[in-house]
C-alpha positions as CSV (number, residue, x, y, z in Angstrom):
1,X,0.0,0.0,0.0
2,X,1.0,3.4,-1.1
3,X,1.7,5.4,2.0
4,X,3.0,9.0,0.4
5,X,3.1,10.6,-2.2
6,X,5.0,9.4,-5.4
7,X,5.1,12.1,-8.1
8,X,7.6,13.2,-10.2
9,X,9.2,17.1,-10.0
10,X,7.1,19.9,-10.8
11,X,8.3,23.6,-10.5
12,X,5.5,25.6,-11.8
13,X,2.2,26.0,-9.4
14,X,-1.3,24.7,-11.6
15,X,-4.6,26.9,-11.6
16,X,-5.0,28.5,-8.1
17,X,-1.4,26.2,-6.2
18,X,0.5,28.8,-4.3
19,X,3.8,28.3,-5.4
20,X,6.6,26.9,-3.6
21,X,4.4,26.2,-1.2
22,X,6.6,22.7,0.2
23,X,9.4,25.1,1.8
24,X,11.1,23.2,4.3
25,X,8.6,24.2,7.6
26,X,6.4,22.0,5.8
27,X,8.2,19.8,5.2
28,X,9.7,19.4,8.4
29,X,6.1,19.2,9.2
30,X,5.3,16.7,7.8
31,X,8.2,14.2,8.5
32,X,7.7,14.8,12.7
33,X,4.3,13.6,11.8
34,X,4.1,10.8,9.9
35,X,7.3,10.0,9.0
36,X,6.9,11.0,5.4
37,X,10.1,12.7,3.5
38,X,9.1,15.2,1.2
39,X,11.2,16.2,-1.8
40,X,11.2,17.9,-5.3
41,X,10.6,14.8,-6.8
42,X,7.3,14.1,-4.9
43,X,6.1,17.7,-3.6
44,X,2.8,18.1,-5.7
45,X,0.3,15.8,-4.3
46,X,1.4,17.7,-1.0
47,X,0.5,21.0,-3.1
48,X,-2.8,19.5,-4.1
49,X,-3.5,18.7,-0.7
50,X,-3.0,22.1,0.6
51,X,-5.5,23.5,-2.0
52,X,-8.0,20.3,-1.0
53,X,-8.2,21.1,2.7
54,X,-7.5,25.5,2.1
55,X,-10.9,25.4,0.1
56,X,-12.4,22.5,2.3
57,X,-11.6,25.1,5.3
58,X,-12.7,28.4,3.0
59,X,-9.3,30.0,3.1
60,X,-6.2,30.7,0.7
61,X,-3.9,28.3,1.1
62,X,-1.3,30.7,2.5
63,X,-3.8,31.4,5.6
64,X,-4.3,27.9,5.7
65,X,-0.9,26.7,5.7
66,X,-0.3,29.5,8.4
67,X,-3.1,28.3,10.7
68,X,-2.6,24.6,10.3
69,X,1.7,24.9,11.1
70,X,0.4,26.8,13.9
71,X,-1.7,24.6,15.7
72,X,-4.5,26.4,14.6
73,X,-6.4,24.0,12.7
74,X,-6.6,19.8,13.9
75,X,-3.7,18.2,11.6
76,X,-5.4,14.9,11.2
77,X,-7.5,16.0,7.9
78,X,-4.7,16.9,6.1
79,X,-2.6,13.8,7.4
80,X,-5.1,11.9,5.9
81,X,-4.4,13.9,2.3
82,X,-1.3,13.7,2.3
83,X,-0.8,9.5,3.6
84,X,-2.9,8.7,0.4
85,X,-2.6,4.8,-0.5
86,X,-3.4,2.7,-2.9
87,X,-3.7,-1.1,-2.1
88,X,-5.6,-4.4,-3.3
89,X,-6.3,-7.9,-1.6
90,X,-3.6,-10.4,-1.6
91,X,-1.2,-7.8,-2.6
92,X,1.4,-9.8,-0.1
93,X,0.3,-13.5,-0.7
94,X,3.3,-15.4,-0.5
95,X,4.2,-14.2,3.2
96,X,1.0,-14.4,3.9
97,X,0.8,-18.3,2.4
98,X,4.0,-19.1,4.5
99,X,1.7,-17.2,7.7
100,X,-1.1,-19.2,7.3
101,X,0.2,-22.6,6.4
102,X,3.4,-23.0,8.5
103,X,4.0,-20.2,11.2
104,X,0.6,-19.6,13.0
105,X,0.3,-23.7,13.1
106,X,3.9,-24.1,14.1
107,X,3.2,-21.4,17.1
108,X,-0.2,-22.7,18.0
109,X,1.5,-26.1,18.7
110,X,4.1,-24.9,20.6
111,X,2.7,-22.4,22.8
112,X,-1.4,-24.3,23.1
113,X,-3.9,-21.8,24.5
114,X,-1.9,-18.8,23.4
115,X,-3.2,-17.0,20.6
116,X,-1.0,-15.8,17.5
117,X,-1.0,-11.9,17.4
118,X,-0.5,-10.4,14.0
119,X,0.0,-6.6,13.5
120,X,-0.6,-5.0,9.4
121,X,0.7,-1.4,9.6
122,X,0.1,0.6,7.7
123,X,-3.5,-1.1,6.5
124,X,-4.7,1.2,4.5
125,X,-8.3,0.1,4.4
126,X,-7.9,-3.2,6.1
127,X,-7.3,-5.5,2.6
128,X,-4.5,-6.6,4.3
129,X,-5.4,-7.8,7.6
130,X,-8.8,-8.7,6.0
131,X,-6.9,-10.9,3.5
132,X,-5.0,-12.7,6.5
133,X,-8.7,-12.9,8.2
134,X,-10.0,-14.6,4.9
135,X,-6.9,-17.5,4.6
136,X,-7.7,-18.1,8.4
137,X,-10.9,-18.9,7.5
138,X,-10.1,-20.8,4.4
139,X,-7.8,-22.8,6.7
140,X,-10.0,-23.6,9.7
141,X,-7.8,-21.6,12.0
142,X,-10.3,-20.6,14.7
143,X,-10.9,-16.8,15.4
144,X,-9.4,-16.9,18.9
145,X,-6.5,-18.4,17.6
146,X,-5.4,-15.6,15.9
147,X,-5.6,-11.7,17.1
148,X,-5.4,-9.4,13.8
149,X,-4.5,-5.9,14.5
150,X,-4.9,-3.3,11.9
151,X,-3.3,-0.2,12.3
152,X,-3.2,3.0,9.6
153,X,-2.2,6.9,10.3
154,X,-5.3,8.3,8.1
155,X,-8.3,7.6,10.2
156,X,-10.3,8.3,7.1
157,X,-9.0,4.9,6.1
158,X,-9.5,3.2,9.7
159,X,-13.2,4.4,9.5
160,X,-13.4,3.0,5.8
161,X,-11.7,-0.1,6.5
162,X,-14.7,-0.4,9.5
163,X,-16.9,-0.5,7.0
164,X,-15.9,-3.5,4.8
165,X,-16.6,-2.1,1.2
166,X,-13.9,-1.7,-1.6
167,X,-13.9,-1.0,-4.9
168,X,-13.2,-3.7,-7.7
169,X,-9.5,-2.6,-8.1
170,X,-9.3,-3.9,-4.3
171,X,-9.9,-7.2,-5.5
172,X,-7.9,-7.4,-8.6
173,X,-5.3,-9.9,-7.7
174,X,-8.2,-11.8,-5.9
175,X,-9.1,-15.5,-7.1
176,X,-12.5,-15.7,-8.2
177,X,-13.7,-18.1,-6.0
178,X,-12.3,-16.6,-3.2
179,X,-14.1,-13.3,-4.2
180,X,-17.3,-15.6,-4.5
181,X,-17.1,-16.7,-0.9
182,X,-16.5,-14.1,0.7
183,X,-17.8,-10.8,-0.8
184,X,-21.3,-9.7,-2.5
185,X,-22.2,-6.8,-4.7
186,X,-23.1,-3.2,-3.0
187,X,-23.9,-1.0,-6.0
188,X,-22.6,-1.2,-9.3
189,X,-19.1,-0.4,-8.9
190,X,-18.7,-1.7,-4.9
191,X,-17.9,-5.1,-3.6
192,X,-19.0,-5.9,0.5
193,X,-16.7,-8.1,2.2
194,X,-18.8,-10.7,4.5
195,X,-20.0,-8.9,7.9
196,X,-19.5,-11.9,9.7
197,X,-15.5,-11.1,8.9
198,X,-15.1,-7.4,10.2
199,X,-15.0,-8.7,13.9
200,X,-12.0,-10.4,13.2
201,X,-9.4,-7.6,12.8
202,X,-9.4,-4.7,15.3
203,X,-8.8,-1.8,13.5
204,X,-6.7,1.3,15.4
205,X,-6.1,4.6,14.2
206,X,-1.7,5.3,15.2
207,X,1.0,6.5,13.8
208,X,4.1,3.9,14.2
209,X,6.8,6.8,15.1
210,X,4.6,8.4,18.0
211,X,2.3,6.7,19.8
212,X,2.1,2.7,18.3
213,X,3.8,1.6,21.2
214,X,1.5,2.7,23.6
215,X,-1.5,2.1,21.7
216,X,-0.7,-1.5,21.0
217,X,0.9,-2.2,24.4
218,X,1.3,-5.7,24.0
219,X,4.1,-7.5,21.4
220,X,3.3,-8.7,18.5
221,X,4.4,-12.7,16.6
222,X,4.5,-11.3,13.1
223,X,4.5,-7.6,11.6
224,X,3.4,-6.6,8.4
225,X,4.7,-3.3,7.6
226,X,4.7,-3.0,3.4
227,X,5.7,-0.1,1.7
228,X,6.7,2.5,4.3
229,X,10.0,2.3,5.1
230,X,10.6,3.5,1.1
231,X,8.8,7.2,2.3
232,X,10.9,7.4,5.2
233,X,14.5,8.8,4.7
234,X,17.4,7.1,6.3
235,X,17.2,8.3,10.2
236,X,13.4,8.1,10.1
237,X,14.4,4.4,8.7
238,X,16.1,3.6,11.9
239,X,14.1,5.1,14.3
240,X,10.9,3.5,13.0
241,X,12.7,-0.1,12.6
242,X,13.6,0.6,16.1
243,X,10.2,0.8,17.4
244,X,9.2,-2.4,14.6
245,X,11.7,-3.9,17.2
246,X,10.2,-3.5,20.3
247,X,6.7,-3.9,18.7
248,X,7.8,-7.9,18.0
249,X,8.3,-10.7,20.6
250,X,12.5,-12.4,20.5
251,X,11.5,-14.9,17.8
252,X,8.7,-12.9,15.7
253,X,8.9,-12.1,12.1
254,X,8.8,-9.0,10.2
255,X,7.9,-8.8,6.8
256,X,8.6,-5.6,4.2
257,X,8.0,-5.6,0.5
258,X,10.6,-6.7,-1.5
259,X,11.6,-2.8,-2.9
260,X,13.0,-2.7,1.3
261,X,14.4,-5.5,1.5
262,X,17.9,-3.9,1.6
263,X,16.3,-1.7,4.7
264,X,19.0,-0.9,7.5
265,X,19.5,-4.1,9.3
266,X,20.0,-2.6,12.4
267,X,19.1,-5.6,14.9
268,X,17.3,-7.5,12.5
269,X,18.3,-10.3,10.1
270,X,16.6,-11.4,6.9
271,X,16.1,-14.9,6.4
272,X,13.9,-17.1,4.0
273,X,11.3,-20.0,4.9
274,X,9.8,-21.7,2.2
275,X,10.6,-19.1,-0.5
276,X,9.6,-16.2,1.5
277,X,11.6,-13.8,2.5
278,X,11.4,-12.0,6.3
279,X,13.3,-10.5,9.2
280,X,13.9,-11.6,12.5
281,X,15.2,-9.9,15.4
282,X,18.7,-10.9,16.2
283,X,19.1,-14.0,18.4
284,X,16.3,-15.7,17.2
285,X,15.9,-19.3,16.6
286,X,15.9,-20.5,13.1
287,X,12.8,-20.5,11.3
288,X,10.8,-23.9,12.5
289,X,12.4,-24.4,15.1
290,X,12.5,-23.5,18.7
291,X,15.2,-22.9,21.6
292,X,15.1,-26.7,21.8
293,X,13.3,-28.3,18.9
294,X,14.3,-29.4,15.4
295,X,14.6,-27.2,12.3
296,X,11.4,-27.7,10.0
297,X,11.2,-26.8,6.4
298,X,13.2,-24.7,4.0
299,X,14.9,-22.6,6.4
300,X,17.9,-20.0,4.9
301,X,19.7,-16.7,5.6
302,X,18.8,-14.5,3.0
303,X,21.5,-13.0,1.1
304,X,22.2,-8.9,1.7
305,X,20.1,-7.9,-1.7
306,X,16.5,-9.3,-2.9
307,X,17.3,-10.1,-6.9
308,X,13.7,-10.4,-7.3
309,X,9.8,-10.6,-6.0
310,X,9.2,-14.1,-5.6
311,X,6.7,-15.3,-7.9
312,X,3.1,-15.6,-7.1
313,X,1.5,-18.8,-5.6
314,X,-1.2,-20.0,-5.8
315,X,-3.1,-20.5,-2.3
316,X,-4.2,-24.3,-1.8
317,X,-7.3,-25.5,-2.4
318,X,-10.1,-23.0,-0.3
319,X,-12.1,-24.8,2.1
320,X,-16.2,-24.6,2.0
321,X,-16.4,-22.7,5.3
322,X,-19.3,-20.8,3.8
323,X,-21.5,-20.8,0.8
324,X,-20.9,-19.6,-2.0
325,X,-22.1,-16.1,-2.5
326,X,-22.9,-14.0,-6.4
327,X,-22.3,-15.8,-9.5
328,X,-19.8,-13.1,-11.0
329,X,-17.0,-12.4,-9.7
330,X,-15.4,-8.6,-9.2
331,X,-12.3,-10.4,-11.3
332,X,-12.6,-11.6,-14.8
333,X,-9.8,-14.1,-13.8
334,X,-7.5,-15.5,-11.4
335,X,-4.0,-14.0,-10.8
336,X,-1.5,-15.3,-13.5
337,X,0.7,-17.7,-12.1
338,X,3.6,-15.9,-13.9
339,X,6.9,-15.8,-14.0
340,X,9.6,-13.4,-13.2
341,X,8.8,-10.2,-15.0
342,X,10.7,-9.0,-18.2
343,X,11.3,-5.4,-18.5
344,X,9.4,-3.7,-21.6
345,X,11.2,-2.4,-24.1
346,X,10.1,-0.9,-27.4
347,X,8.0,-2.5,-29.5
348,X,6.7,-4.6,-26.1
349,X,6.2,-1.4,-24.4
350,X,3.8,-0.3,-27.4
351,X,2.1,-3.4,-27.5
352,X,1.6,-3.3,-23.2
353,X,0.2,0.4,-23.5
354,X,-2.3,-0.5,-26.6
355,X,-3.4,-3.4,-24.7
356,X,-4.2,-1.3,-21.5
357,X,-6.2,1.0,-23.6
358,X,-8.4,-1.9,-24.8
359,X,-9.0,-3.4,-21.5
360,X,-10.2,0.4,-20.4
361,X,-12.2,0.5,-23.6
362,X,-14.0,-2.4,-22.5
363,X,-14.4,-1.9,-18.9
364,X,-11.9,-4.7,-18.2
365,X,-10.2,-1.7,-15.5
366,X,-8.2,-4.7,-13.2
367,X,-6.5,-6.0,-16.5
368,X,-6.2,-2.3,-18.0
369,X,-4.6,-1.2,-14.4
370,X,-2.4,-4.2,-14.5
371,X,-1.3,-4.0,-17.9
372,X,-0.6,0.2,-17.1
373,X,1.3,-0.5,-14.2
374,X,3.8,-3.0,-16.4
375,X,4.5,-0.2,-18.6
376,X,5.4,2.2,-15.7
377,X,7.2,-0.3,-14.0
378,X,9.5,-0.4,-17.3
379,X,8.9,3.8,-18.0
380,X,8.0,5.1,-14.6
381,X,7.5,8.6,-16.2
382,X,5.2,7.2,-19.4
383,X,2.6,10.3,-19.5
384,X,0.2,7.6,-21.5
385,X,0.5,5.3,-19.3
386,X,0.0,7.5,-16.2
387,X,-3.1,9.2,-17.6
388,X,-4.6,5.9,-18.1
389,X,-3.6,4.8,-14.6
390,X,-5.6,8.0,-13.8
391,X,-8.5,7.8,-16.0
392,X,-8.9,3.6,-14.4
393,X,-8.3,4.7,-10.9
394,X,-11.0,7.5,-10.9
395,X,-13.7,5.2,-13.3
396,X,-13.0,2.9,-10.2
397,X,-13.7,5.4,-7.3
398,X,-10.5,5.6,-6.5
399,X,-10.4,9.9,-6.5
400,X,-7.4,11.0,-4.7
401,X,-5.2,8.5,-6.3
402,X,-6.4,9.6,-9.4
403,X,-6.0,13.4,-8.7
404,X,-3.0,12.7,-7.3
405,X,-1.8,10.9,-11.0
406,X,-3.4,13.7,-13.3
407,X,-1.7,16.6,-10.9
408,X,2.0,15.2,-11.3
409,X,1.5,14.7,-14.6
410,X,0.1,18.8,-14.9
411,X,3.0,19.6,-12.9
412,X,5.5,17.7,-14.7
413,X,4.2,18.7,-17.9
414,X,4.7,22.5,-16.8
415,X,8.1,21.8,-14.9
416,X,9.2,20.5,-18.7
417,X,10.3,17.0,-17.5
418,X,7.6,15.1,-19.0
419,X,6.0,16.0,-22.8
420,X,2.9,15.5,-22.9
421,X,0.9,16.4,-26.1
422,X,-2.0,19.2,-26.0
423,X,-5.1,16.7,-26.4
424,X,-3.4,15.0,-22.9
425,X,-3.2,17.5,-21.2
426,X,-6.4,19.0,-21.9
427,X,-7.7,15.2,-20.6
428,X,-5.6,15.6,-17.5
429,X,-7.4,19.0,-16.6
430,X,-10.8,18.0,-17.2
431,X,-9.7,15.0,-15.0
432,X,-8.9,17.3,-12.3
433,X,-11.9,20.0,-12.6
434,X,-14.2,16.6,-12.9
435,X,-13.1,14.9,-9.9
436,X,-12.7,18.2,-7.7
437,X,-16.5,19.3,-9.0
438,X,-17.3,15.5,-7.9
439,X,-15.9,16.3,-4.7
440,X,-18.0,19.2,-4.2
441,X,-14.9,21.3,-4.7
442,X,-16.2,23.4,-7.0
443,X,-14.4,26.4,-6.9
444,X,-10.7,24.3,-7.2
445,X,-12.3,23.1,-9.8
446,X,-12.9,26.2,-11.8
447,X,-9.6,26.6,-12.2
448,X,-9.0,23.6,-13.8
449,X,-12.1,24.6,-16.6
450,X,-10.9,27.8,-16.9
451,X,-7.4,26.3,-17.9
452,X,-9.7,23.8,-20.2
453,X,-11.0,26.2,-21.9
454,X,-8.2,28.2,-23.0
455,X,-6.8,25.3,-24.9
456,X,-10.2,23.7,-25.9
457,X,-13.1,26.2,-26.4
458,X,-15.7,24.0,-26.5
459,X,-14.9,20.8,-24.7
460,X,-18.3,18.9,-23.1
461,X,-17.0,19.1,-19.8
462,X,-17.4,23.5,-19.6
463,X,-20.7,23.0,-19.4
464,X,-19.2,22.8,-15.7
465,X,-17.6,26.7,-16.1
466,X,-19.5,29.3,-14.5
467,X,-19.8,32.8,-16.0
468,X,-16.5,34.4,-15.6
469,X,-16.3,36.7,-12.0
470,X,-14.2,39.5,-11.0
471,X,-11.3,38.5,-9.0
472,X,-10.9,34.7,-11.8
473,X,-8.3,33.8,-13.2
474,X,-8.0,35.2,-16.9
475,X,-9.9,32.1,-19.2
């Protein structure tokens, strides 16, 4: 799960973004609260946040900026803007595989009566520990067995994650039957994971670098923590694996996506089990065994770099703990049991993006997001690629994520780091104005017409533009 922004530079401010407006007090900011280091390279979803929450609170953004440095306004709104994420079910199923089938059963044995206690932070909203909560059910593994702890800065996802309702791109990496079981239809474009699930996870709104210690209080036999550490710079790094630390018990596991694998080892070590790749504190007993008990299993030191993200597994066989729910599924198809990726290159690069576009074309938005990300993963910068990332994300409910795409790309396209041709960027502002006019920001999103409407005159979407006032930008 995305836990910060990820954008590339941008110099110039777009319609109504005071400019320069990340200088280093908010910055600073910023990293004493969550943790987060801000840079040139990922400043403007901060600046679009700043203009979210200035017209949410009916101020400029220079007054609002001045108020909310100076304790003037509750920081928790704007926290949640700028801790933005972006995650799906399953998104970690090989560690979670390895959880499920060897380590929770291995501890249960050893330690009868004594629950396993599993901590996801940052959770997003809750596909993780959900999808931990689902395989526990698929394997019989009784809810007091197991205590799943949720934990997420933004309490807007907390609250969301409460509720149990994703959007189809949650579930694109999700087997079809599995999706069957254990989720139903709310709406047209909104999936319901089963009630009778949401009790297992407790769900807590903290922040890992202030206050998860004494929120959780007790320690913890496995850690997820995916895709943070990469936001943090390197003494934030250390002080939050630190805490990570304390926060497991002398032979728990942590596991990281593979982009930290090379984290500061600091008193960890990273070791494999059955192809999947963790850390342990230091001085703990191998994996599958105990102070006094055999070693079990594939059991190996990793080396000091990850070459690669293991490749996906299948989970075994579900189990029928519960009927089966709606005929379709929120996926067209199971996860590819694929390989190790190749990098695109030209001609495959062309052939990736045109595919994208007919999956979006179609509806087909997991494949088209899939197929999108490939290309980005090869071309991080690809302005196609990224607008259609956009355009899938916000068809998919998905709005900050999306404004968050089609801003960088504005600002990148002004900065002159990425070219992006007129017809584009006249879809990336109507992207904004649409999804800030969505949002019931419709002032911010006047900007965004005006801007429209200077390069396109009589594009559908100014049917949005009200009558120029005194004090608006020119059109």
């Amino acid at each position: 799960m995305n836990r910060g922004p990820t954008s590339p530079p941008a110099a110039e401010a777009r319609p109504e973004s005071p400019a320069g407006c990340v200088a280093e007090p908010l910055r600073d900011w910023i990293r004493t609260r969550t943790g987060i280091s801000i840079t040139d390279q990922n400043q403007a979803p901060v600046e679009l946040a700043v203009r979210l929450e200035a017209e949410r609170h009916g101020l400029d953004p220079a007054r609002y900026l001045q108020r909310l440095l100076s304790g003037g306004l509750p920081p928790q709104a704007f926290i949640d803007a700028v801790a933005t994420n972006e995650s799906y079910f399953f998104r970690a199923l090989e560690q979670m595989r390895v959880v499920v089938t060897r380590l929770i059963p291995e501890r249960l044995a050893r330690r009868p009566g004594q629950p396993v206690r599993i901590l996801s932070l940052p959770c997003a909203r809750g596909e993780e520990p959900f999808s931990l909560a689902i395989l526990c059910e698929e394997h019989r593994i009784p809810p007091q067995s197991v205590q799943l702890v949720g934990g997420d800065i933004s309490a807007t996802c907390v609250a969301d994650a409460g509720r149990g309702l994703y959007s189809p791109l949650a579930l694109r990496r999700t087997d079809p039957e599995l999706a069957r079981r254990w989720f139903t239809p709310a709406g047209s474009r909104a999936w319901q994971l089963e009630p009778a699930l949401l009790p297992r996870v407790e769900l807590r709104r903290l922040n890992l670098l202030a206050d998860a210690e004494v929120v959780l209080a007790r320690r913890f036999d496995i850690v997820f923590c995916e895709n943070l550490l990469i936001y943090f710079d390197a003494a934030t790094t250390v002080d939050a694996l630190a805490v990570l630390g304390r926060l497991l018990v002398p032979d728990g596991w942590l596991f990281v996506d593979h982009a930290e694998w090379n984290i500061p080892r600091g008193a960890f070590r990273m070791q494999e089990f059955d192809g999947c790749v963790g850390f342990r504190p230091l001085g703990a007993p191998a994996a599958g065994e105990s102070a006094s008990g055999p070693r079990t299993g594939r059991v190996a030191d990793a080396p000091s770099r990850g070459a690669s993200t293991p490749p996906p597994t299948r989970i075994p066989a579900p189990l029928p703990t519960r009927a089966s729910g709606p005929a379709a599924s929120p996926v067209s198809r199971p996860p590819p049991r694929a390989a190790p990726a190749v990098p695109l290159r030209g001609s495959a690069l062309t052939t990736h993006l045109a595919q994208a576009q007919v999956h979006y074309r179609a509806k087909r938005f997991a494949e088209a997001l899939r197929a999108f990300d490939a290309v980005l993963t090869a071309d991080p910068g690809h302005p196609l690629a990224r607008l259609g990332k956009a355009r899938v994300l916000a068809d998919c409910g998905e709005d900050f994520e999306a404004l968050e795409i089609a801003e960088s790309l504005l600002h990148g396209a002004a900065a002159g780091g990425l070219k992006l041709a007129p017809a584009d960027q006249v879809e990336a502002l109507v992207l904004m104005g649409l999804l800030l006019h969505k949002k019931g920001l419709k002032d911010l999103a006047q900007g965004y017409l005006r801007e429209v409407k200077r390069h396109d005159p009589h594009h559908p979407s100014l049917g949005l533009l009200r009558p120029h006032r005194p004090g608006d930008a020119d059109a």
